[in-house]
Structures are given as structure tokens and as C-alpha cells.
C-alpha positions in Angstrom: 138.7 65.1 210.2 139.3 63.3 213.2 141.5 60.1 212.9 142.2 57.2 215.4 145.7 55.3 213.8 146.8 51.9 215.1 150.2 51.7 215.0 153.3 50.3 216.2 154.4 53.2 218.8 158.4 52.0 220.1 161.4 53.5 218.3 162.2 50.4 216.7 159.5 50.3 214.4 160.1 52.3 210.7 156.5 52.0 210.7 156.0 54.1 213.6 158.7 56.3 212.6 156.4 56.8 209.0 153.4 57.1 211.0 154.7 60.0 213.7 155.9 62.0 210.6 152.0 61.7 208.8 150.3 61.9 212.0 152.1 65.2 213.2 151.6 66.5 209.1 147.3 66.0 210.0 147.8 67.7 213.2 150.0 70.8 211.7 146.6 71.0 208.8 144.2 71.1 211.2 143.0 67.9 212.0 142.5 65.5 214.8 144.6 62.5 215.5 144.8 59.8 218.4 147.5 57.3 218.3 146.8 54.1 219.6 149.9 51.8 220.2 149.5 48.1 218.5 152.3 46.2 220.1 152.1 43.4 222.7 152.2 44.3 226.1 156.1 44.0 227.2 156.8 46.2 224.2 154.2 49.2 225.1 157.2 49.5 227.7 159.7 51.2 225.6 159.9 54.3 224.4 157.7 55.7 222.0 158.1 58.0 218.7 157.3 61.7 219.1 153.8 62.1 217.5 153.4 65.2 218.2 149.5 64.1 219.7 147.4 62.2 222.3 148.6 58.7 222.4 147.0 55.4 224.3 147.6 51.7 223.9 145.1 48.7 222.8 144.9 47.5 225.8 143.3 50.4 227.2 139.8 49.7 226.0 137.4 52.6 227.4 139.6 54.6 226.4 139.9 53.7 222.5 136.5 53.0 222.5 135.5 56.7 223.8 138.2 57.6 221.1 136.9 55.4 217.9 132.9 56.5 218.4 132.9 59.9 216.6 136.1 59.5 214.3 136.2 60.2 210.8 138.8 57.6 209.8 140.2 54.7 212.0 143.5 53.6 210.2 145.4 50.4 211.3 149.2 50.0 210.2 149.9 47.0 209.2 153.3 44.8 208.3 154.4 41.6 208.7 155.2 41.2 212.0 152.5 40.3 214.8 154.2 41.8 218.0 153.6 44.7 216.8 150.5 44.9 215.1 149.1 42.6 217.8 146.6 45.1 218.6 145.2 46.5 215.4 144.1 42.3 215.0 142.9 42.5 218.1 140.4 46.1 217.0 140.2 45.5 213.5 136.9 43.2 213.4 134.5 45.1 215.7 136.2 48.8 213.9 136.9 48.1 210.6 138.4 51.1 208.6 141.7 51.6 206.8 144.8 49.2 206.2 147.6 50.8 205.8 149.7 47.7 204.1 153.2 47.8 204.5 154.0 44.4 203.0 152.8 42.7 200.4 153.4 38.9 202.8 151.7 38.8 206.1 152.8 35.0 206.8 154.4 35.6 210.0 151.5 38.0 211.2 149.0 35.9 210.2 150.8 32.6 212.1 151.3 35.0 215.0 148.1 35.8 215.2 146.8 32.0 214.7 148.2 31.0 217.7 145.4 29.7 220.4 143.0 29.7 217.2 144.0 27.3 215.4 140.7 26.0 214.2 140.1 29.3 213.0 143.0 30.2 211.3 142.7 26.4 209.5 138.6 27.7 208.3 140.2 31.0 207.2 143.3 29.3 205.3 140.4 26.5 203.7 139.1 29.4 202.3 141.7 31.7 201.1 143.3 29.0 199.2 140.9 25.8 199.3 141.5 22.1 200.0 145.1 21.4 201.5 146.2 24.9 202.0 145.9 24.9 206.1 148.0 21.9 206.0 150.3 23.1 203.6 150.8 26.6 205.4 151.4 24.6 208.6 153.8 22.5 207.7 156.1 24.8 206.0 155.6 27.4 208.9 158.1 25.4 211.1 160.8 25.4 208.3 163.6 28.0 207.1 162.0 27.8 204.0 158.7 28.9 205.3 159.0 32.6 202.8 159.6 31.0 199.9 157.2 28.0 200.1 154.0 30.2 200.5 155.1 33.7 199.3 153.6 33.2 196.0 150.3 31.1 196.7 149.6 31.9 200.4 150.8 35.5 200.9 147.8 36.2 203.6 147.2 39.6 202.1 143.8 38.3 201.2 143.0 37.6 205.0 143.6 41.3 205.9 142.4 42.8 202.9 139.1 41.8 203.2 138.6 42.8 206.6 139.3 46.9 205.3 137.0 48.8 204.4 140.2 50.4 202.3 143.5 49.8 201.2 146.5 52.4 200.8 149.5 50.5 200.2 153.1 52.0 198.7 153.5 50.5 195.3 151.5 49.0 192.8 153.8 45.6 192.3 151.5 42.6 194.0 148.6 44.6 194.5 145.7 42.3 192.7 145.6 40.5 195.3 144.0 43.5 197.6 141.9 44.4 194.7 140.0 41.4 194.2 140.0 41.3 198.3 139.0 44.5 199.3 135.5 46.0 198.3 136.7 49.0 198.9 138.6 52.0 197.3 142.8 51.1 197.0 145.3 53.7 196.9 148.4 53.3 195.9 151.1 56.1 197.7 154.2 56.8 197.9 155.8 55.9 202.0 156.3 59.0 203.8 160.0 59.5 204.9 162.5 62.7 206.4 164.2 64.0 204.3 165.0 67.2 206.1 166.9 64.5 209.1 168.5 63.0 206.1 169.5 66.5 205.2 171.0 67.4 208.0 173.5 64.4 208.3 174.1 63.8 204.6 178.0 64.4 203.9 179.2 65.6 200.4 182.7 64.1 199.6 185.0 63.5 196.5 184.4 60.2 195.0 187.0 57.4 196.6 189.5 56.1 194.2 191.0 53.5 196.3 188.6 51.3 198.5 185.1 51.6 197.1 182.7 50.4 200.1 179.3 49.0 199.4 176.6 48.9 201.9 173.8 46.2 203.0 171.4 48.0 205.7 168.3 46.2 207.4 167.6 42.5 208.8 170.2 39.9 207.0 168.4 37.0 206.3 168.2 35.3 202.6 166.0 37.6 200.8 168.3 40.6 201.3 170.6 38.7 198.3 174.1 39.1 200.8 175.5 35.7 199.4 174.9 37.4 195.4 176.6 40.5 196.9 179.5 38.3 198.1 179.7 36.2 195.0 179.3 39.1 192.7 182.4 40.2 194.3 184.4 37.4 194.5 184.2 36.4 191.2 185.7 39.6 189.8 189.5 40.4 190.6 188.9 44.6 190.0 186.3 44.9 193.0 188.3 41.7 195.3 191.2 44.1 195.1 188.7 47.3 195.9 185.8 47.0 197.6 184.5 46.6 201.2 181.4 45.4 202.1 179.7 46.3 205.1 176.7 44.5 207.0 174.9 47.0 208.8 171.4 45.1 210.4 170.5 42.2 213.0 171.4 38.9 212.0 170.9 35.8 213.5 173.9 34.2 214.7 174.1 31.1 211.5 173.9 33.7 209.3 176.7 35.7 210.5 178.8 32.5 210.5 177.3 31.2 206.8 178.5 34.9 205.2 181.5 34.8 207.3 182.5 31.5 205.8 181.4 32.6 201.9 183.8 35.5 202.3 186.9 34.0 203.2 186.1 31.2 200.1 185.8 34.2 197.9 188.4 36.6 199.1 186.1 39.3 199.8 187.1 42.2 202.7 183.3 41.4 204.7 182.4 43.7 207.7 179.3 42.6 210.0 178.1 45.6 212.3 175.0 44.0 213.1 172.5 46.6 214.7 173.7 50.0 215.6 172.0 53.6 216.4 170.8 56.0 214.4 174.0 57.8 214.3 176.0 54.6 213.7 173.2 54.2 210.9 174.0 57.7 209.1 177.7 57.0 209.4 177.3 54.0 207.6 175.2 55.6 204.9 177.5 58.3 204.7 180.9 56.4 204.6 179.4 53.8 201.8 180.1 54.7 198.1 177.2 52.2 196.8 174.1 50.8 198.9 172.7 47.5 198.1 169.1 47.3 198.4 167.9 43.9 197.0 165.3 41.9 197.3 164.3 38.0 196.1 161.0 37.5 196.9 160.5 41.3 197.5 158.2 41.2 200.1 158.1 45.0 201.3 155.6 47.3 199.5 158.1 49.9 199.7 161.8 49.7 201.2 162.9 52.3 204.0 166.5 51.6 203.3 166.6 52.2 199.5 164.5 55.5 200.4 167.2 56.3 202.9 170.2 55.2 200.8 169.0 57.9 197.7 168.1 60.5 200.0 171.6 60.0 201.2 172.4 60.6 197.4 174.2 57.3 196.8 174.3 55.1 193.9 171.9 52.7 195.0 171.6 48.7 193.0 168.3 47.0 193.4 166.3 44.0 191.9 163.9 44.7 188.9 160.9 43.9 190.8 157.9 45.2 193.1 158.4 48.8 194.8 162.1 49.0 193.3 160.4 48.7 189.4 158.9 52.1 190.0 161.9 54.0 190.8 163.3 55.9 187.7 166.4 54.2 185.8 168.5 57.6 186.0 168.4 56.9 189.9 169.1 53.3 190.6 170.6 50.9 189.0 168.2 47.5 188.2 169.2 43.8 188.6 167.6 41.3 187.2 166.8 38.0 189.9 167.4 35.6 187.0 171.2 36.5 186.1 171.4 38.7 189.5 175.4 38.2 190.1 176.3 38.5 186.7 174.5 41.7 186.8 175.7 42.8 190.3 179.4 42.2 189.2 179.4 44.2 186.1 177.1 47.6 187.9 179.9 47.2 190.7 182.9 47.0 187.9 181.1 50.2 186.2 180.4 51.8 189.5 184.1 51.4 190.4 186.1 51.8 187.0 183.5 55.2 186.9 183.0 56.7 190.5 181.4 60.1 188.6 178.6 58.3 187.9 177.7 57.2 191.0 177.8 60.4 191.8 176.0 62.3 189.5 172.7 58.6 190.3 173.2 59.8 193.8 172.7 63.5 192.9 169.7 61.8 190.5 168.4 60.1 193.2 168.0 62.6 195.9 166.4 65.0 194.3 163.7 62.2 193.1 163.2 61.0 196.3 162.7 64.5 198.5 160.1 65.2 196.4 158.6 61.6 196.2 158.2 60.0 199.9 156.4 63.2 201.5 154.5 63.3 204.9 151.9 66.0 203.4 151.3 63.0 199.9 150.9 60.7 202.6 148.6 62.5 204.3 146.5 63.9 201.3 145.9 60.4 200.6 144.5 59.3 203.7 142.5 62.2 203.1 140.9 61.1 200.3 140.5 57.7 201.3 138.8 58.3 204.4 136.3 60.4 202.2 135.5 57.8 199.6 135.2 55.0 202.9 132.7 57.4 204.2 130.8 56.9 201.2 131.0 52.9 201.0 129.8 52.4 204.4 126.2 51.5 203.3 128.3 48.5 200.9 130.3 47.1 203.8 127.3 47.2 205.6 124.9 45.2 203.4 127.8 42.7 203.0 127.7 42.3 206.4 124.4 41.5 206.8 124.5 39.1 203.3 127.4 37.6 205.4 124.9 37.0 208.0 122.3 35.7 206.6 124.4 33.6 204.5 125.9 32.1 207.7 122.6 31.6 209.0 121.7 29.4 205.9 125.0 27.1 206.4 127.0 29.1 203.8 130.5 28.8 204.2 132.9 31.9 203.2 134.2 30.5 200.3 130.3 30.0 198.5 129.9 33.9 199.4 133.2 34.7 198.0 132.8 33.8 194.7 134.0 35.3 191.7 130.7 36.7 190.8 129.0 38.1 194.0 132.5 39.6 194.5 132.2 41.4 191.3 128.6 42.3 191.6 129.6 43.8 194.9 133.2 45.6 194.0 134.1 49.2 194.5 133.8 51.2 191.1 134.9 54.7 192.2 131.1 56.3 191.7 
């Protein structure tokens, strides 16, 4: 098969990353792959990830076009962040194909993207969620509460969704939204990670039995659950005396002084890194005794950092919810949001009275995950859901011209989008 992959291309990007590792796993089976690079223009600057094949940008539009007329699959990577994914927006409407959906809230894409189209994005947000809802998304979009006003009623996975022809996405936590979205087929994989890197810088030491150090990686912004992490600790004289907790991510400068403040009030040892390399990165992986991967709202539809912590073969804490859910109770420890530093405090006391067993959940937890988040999975699936798209071209076809039609007669989206044409329409796996 020949695929064309929108995708974020510069090193930042653990979606790039994911997508060098699947891309290079087509090329090494015998198939075709062209990577077209999705970010806006002053990023296309930096360096790019190693995938292994022919690579363009967007902007370059002869050329994608030459690449896009005979491919088998045309696959756009898609998170929650629009200078990156600038260009599979800008693609996605005259080439429709495959959504790759990295997060199950596209918010800050979708207000990205509105920008300059601001009637449009209103129509679009009339329709998704009816009378009210453009204002409503508006108006919280200039807040700091902007997450957790429209994360559950205005998560903008709709918007994208129905734009695919097909969804893979990395966990089935928030997915009925894509299904009543899409008409295509859904898959449901497991993200593609390293594990042989990971291999090669994982350290095997005795458990510490003096200063236990716990471990936050990624962006620190609320939903990472730092101020539980702090309070969990704080409250509890056993890990105040014993633990060290390390801050390893960007982080916007009121944040840095907010946690700063909450862990001198609670006594507890804080260290902020902020953003380091990738060696920095497996140090701190390395050096930590438990990782932290928590999430409230979970917003990811799979987390790099938990994948990272087990495959580092630590004892790894996360909330009972989304992506984290599906990962086996022998290899992470669950908290639930509603008591979460109650819970916290006493899987930290148990993890420090008992450093064996965060040993033997790492061990657990490694072995689970090198055989879980696999390039060749990955790429099976796409596989398979190019092949079934291939056969539901005919469908998004005659929707299209309904759609047509329909517009012709004054229909609005929303009249079109009913429950029951939807239905009638819907992707049954024949």
C-alpha cells in the first residue's frame, strides 16, 4: 500500500516521534510511505524526526497533490494543538482519509483553527452543540478555566470526526463520541512507542531505603494533579520525612510560583526542572522510585509518559479513568479522582513502607508494556483500516452528494445530522 501521513514532523512533537517509529515499521514490510509535515510555517524550520522515508511539507502543494492522487491511505495525525496540526486542517476537507486521534479534546485545535473564520467556526459550533454553544465556547476560551468548562459538553471531537472517513484512536475511554460521528470503521489501538531506546538506558538498582523520589514528567498545568501530589505528601509525616518530588516538564511561570508556594506550606522537598533533553529525560526516569502519571479531566487518549514510566519498570500511580483504566492492576497502581489525595497518600505510604513492591509493579509493568505499544500493532491496524475505508468510499460519497443536495434545498447541518439518517447511514462492518 502506498500511504501519505500528515503529521507533526519537529523533534518536539511525541506525535511525530510515534509516527517515524510506524512509518519506518510500513517501509521495513514493504510498503510505501510519504510524510507530509503539518506544522505552521516557522516550525517546518526545525529539525525533523528520522522517518526513515520521503518527506515534504503542506505548504508545498504540487507536490502533496502529485503524492495524495494514487495513494492507498492518506492518514492525518491529529492532537490538540493547532500549530502543529495546522496543515492536516488545512488538507483534510478536499482529501479526507484517516484520523489518527490522539486526544479525546480538540478545544485548543479547534479555536486555533477558528481564527479569521469566525462565522464558520460559530455555524459549526451551532451545530455540534445547538443554541448558545458558539457563545458559550467563546466566552470560556479566554479564561483559565477554558478545559474544564467545555471538556465534557464541547470536546470538538465531533468536528473532526466527521470529517474522517476513519477513526484509530488509542483507547476506548470517550470514544462514543467518534462513533456516533464518524460513518466510518473505528479502531481502537494501542500507541506505538520504543521500547528497545527505553532498553538501552533503563538502569536496574536496589530499591532506595532512605529518600524515596517520585516523578511528574510532561506540561505542568492543573490537569497533571501536581497540587494532589503535593498535598498527598504533606499531609503524611512518613513520606514529608522521605520523599522528593521532582517536576520534570514546561511550566508556565504562575505555576512554578503557585507549587512553589504549596510546598513550603506543606513541608514538602519540591524540585522544578522544567524542560530538559532526552537524556536529562532518562535520568529522571531512571533516578525516580515512583512516577506520577495523573490525569483530571484525562484528556489524552493514550499517555506517552506513563508508557515511558513502565517501560522504565517503575511503579507507576495513575487516575481510574480513560486510557489509564485499561492498564492491568498488577502494573499500576489506580486513584480514584473523587478521594484522589487520600488515595495518593496511602499508595505513596505503601510504596515507601514496601519498596519490593514497587519493584516487582515495575518488573510487572515492563514486560506489559513491550509487548503492548508496538510499531508493527500500530501498523497492522492502519492496515486494516485503510482496507475497510477502501470499501466505504461509495458511503462517504453518497453522503456527500445528500450533503449537497441538502444544502441546495436550504438544509442546514444539524436537519441532516439527525439521529436517524445518521443511523440509517452508519458503518456496520459488512
Amino acid at each position: 500500500m502506498k500511504f501519505v501521513i500528515f503529521t507533526p514532523g519537529l523533534r518536539a512533537s511525541a506525535i511525530g516521534r510515534m509516527t517515524a517509529l510506524v512509518a519506518r515499521e510500513l517501509v521495513d514490510t514493504g510498503h510505501q510511505v510519504i510524510i507530509v509535515r503539518s506544522e505552521e510555517a516557522p516550525l517546518l524550520e526545525r529539525l525533523p524526526h528520522d522517518f526513515g522515508t520521503i518527506s515534504t511539507d503542506w505548504t508545498r502543494r504540487e507536490i502533496v497533490e502529485e503524492y495524495l492522487q494514487d495513494a492507498d491511505g492518506v492518514v492525518y495525525q491529529i492532537g490538540d494543538n493547532y500549530p502543529f496540526h495546522h496543515g492536516c486542517l488545512e488538507w483534510m476537507d478536499a482529501y479526507p482519509g484517516i484520523v489518527c486521534l490522539h486526544d479525546f479534546y480538540l478545544g485548543h485545535l479547534f479555536y486555533g483553527w477558528s481564527q479569521g473564520r469566525h462565522d464558520e467556526a460559530r455555524g459549526i459550533l451551532l451545530d455540534l452543540y445547538g443554541d448558545g454553544g458558539d457563545t458559550k465556547f467563546f466566552n470560556a476560551s479566554a479564561k483559565s478555566s477554558f478545559i474544564e468548562e467545555t471538556v465534557a459538553d464541547m470536546p470538538l471531537v465531533e468536528w473532526v470526526s466527521r470529517k474522517a472517513l476513519g477513526v484509530v484512536t488509542h483507547s476506548a475511554g470517550s470514544i462514543q463520541k467518534i462513533l456516533t460521528s464518524c460513518a466510518g470503521p473505528v479502531v481502537v489501538t494501542p500507541l506505538a512507542y520504543d521500547a528497545s531506546t527505553i532498553a538501552g538506558r533503563h538502569e536496574v538498582g536496589a530499591p532506595r531505603v532512605d529518600l524515596i523520589e517520585v516523578l511528574t514528567v510532561g506540561h505542568i498545568n492543573p490537569n497533571k494533579r501536581v497540587q494532589s501530589v503535593i498535598e498527598a505528601i504533606g499531609s503524611s509525616k512518613i513520606l514529608r520525612d522521605r520523599v522528593l518530588y521532582r517536576l520534570v516538564g514546561p511550566v508556565e511561570p504562575h505555576i512554578f510560583f503557585e507549587l512553589s508556594a504549596a510546598a513550603r506550606r506543606y513541608g514538602v522537598r519540591l524540585r522544578i526542572l522544567g524542560e530538559v533533553d532526552d537524556i536529562a529525560l532518562a535520568h529522571a526516569f531512571n533516578s525516580a522510585d515512583v512516577v506520577c502519571c495523573l490525569r483530571w479531566p484525562s484528556l489524552e487518549a493514550a499517555s506517552a509518559s506513563a508508557i515511558e514510566a513502565m517501560l522504565h519498570a517503575k511503579a507507576v500511580i495513575v487516575t481510574k479513568t480513560g486510557f489509564y483504566r485499561d492498564i492491568p492492576t498488577s502494573a499500576v497502581i489506580h486513584v480514584d479522582p473523587e478521594n484522589e489525595v487520600i488515595e495518593l497518600r496511602d499508595a505513596l505510604e505503601r510504596l515507601t513502607a514496601e519498596p519490593a513492591i514497587a519493584t516487582s509493579m515495575g518488573a510487572v509493568a515492563r514486560e506489559w508494556a513491550k509487548h503492548t505499544f508496538t510499531a508493527s500493532s500500530y501498523a497492522e491496524s492502519l492496515l486494516e483500516i485503510a482496507t475497510l475505508v477502501s470499501r466505504t468510499g461509495p458511503l462517504h460519497q453518497a453522503i456527500q452528494a445528500f450533503e449537497r443536495h441538502l444544502r441546495g434545498w436550504g438544509s442546514s447541518e444539524s436537519m441532516y445530522a439527525l439521529e436517524g439518517s445518521l443511523a440509517a447511514l452508519a458503518w456496520r462492518g459488512e
